[in-house]
N, C-alpha and C positions, 0 to 999 in steps of 0.2 A: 557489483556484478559486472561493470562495463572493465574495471581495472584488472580484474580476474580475465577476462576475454582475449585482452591484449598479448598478455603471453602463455598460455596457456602449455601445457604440458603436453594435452592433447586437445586437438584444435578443434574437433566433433564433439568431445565431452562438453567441453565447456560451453559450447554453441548451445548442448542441449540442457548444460543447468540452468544458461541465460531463461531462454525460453519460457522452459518448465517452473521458474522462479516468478517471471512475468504474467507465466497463464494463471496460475497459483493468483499471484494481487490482483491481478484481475478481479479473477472467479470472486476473492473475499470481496472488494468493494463493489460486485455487482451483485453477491447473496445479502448483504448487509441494508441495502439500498432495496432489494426486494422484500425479504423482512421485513425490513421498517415501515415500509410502504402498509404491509397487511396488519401494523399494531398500534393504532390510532390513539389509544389511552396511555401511551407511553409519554413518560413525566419529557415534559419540552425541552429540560437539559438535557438528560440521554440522546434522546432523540435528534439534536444540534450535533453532541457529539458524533452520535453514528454517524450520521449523514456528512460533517466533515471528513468524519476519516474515511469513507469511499469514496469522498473525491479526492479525497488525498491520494489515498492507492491510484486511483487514474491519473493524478499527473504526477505521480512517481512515475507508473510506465511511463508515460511519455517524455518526461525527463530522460530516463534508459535508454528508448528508444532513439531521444535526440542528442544522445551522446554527451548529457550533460557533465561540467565540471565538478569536482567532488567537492566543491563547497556546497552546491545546489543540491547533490545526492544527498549529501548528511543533511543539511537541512530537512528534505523530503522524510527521512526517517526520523530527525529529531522531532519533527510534527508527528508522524504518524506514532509515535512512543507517546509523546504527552498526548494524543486524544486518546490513545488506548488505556493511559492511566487515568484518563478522567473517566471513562467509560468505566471500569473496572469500580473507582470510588462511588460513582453515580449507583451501582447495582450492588453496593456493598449495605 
């Protein structure tokens, strides 16, 4: 997202996929985290996973926001793929 920004084609679009991409991970890792919140009998691995990967989304944006390095971004996302595939096997 932040390397897209940099040169943009057009300098308003791109501001508003930034955003709109941010408010989006946002929104997931605070619905996820709310959720989880109200499903008490959920098995304790799931439950580990979810709640990592909504903090994961959160310091991904912040990572974005801090203009992080793209080693750190692809990390942030490499994490967030593996909890989502553990998540995905947990519910399988």
């Amino acid at each position: 997202l932040n390397v897209n920004s940099r040169n943009p084609d057009n300098p308003e679009q791109a501001l508003a996929v930034i955003a709109n991409s941010r408010i989006a991970i946002h929104g997931a890792g605070t619905y996820l985290s709310a959720v989880l919140d109200g499903q008490q009998a959920a098995p304790q691995g799931l439950a580990d996973s979810v709640r990592k990967l909504s903090i994961e989304y959160q310091a991904m944006i912040l990572d974005q926001i801090g203009d992080a390095d793209r080693t750190t971004l692809d990390a942030d996302y490499s994490n967030a793929d593996s909890l989502t595939a553990n998540i995905t096997q947990a519910c399988k």
